[in-house]
N, C-alpha and C positions, 0 to 999 in steps of 0.2 A: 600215067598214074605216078606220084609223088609218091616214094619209099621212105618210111621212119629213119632217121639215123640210127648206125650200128650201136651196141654196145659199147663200143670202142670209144667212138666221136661223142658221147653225149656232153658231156663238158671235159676241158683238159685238165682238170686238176678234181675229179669224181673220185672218192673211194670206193665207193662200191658200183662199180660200172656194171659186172655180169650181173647181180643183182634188181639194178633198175634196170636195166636191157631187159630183162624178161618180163616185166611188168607191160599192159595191154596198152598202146600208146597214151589215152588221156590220160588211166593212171600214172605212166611215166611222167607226162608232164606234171601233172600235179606233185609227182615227190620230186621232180627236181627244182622246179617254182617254191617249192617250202625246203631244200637245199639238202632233204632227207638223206642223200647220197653225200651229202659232205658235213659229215657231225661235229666237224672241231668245231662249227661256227656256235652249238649248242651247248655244248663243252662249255666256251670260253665266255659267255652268257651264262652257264650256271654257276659256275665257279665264285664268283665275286659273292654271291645270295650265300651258297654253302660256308665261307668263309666270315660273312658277320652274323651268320648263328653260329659257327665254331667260337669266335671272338668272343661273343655276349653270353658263352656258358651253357650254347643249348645242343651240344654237338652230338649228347648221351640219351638225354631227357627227350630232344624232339629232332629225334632222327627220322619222324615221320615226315616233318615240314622241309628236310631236306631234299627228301622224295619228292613232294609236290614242287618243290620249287624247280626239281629238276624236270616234271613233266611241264610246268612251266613255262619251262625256259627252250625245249624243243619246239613248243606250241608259239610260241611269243616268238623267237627266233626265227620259225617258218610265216610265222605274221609278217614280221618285217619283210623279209625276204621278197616277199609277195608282194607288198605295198613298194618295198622299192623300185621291182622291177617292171611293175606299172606306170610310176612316176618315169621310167628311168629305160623306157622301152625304144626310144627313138634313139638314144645315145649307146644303147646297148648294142642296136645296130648297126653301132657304128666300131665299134671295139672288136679283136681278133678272139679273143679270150671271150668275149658275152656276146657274141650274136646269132651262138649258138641256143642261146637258153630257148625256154620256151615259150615267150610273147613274141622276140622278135623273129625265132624262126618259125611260128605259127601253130607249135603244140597246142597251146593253148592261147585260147581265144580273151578278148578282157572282161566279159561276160562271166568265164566261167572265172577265172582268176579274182574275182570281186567275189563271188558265191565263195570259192575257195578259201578267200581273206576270212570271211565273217566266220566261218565254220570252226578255221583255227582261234579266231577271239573269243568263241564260245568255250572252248577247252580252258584256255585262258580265263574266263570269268570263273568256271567250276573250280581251278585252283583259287582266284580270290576269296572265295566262298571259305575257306579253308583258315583263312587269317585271319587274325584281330580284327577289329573296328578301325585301329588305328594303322597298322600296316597295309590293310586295302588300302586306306586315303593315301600311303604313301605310293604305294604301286598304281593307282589310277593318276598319280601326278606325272608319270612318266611319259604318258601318251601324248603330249604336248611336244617332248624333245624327240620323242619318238617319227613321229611325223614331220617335223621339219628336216631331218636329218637325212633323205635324199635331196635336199635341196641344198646341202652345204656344198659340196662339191663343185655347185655353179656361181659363190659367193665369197668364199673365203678358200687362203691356200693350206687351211688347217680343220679338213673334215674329219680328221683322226681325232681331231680333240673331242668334239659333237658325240664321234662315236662312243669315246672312252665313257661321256655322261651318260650314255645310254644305256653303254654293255657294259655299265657299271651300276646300271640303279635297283639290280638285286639284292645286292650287299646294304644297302638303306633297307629293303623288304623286311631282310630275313633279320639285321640285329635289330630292328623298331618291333618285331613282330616276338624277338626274345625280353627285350629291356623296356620297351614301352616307352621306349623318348629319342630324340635323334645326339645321340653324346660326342662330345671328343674324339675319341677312338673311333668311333665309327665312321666321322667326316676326315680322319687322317687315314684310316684305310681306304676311302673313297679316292678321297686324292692322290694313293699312290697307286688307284687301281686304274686311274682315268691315265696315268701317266705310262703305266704297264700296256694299256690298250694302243696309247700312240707308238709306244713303241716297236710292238707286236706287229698293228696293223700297217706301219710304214715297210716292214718287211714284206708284208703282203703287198702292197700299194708297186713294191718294184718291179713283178712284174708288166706293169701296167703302163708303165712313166712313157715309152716313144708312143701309143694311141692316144695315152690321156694328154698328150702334151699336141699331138697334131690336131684333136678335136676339143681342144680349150677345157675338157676337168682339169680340177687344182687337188693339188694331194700335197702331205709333206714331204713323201719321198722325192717330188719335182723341186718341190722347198729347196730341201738340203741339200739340191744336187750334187755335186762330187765328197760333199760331206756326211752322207748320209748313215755312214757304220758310225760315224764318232755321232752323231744326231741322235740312233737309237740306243747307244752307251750310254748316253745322259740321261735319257728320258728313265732306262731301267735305273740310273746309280738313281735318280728322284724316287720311283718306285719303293724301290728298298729304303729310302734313306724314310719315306714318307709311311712305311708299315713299320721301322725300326722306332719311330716315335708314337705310333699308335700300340705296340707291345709296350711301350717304358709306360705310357700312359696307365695303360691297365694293369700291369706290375714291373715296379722300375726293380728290375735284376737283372742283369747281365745276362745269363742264364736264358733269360725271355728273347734276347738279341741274338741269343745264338741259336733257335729255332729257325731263323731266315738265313742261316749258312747254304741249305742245300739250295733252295730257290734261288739264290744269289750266286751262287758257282751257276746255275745250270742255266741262269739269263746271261752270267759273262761270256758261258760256251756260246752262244746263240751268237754273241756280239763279235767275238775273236774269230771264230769258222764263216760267217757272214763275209760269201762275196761281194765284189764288187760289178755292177753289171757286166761289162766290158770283159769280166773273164768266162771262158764256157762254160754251161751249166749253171749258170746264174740265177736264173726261173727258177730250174729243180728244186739248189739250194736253197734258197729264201721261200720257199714254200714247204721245204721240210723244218724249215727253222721257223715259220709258222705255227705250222702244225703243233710242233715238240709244243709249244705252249700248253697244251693240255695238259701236260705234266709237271711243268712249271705251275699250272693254277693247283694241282694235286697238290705240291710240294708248300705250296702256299694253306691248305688246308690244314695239312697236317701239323703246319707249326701254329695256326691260329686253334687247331684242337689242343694241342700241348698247353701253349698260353691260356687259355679260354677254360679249359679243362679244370687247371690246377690254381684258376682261381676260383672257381668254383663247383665245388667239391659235390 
């Protein structure tokens, strides 16, 4: 008889391990299949939505829409998850880090993982239901990039871009669904949030580089090979450089530029402490310098409330 893996083993990088260890096997697999055990990934999915309703003014008035987009974006977030690792189940098997998950080690079947897909999309529609006429159409445009987006990694050496357009098309939701149009500001916060995600997730991507390189995925951390700390410096100094014109936009004062002080120190720390693999502990690090992003996206909130805020009153 075939024993559940411990608490321990369930994925190597699990937050909450005793947690899902105690849940009834299927359940287990089901909340690790929707990545329930690992919430930065929902985090940093919501963040970009909460931030172009702080931007467009509605951070006081529709603190409820923040809510929903954060259930949202756990529910959407476990959608992908799912869909990816169905698309992504034979190569999953092939990787030291995912072949533990639960398709390719047989928690869960593709049967129920499809049932489990739709379940989560329905959470999903009950937030659309929530939005404008005109914000649904945006968030239903999503699902095009959405979907192709386990498929970058077998086509191009820049699946982190793909990503950023995806784990970034909240921030379109939530300020279309405050301002009623897609503006300026809005598509210069996009583009420095698409640039934030590559950045972020090539931190992520390092652990990965000696499987993904023996079994052919392309990632930008393989990209930048030996370059790869000065590669994520750039992509965050664009970041910053790409929300410090999205604040001038909405109100050019100085004043508005020095709200991205604290986000901006606490992406240089990520970039400065950021080993290089070859030193020990490298995994650790770049997975804690991942993580930290959750607060990075906080730090990013609170200066698009400040801005957003006190332009309108």
């Amino acid at each position: 008889m075939q024993t559940q893996p411990a608490p321990m083993e369930i994925v190597p990088d699990s937050e909450h391990r005793g947690l899902v260890g105690r849940l009834p096997p299927t359940l287990r697999g089901l909340a690790l299949l929707a990545r329930f055990d690992r919430p930065i990934g929902w985090w940093l999915l919501f963040w970009p939505g909460a931030w172009g309703v702080a931007l467009a003014g509605g951070a006081v008035q529709r603190w409820d829409l923040i809510l929903w987009l954060l259930l949202g974006s756990i529910a959407m977030r476990g959608a992908g998850c799912v869909f990816n690792d169905i698309v992504d189940r034979d190569l999953d098997a092939q990787v030291a880090r995912t072949r533990a998950r639960p398709i390719p080690s047989g928690l869960v079947s593709i049967k129920l993982a499809w049932i489990w897909l739709v379940l989560l999309c329905l959470i999903g529609f009950a937030v659309l239901l929530q939005l404008t006429f005109f914000a649904a159409i945006v968030a239903l445009a999503s699902l095009a990039p959405v979907a192709a987006y386990p498929f970058m990694k077998r086509i191009t050496w820049w699946p982190q871009a793909w990503l950023g357009i995806v784990f970034s098309w909240a921030l379109l939701v939530g300020w279309s669904d405050i301002a009623g149009s897609l503006d300026t500001p809005m598509w210069l916060l996009y583009a420095g949030s698409i640039a934030w995600v590559i950045g972020y997730d090539t931190i992520y991507a390092l652990q990965d580089r000696e499987d993904d390189a023996m079994i052919g995925i392309r990632s930008s951390a393989l990209r930048m090979g030996t370059h790869v700390k000065a590669g994520v410096g750039i992509f965050y100094i664009a970041a910053v450089a790409f929300w410090a014109a999205a604040f001038w936009t909405v109100r050019p004062d100085p004043l508005a530029i020095a709200a991205l002080v604290p986000v901006a120190l606490h992406l240089g720390w990520q970039v400065v402490t950021l080993k290089p693999d070859t030193q020990e502990g490298a995994g650790t690090a770049a997975l804690a310098r991942f993580r930290a992003n959750r607060f990075a996206g906080l730090l990013m909130f609170l200066a698009c409330v400040v801005v957003g805020t006190t332009l309108h009153p």
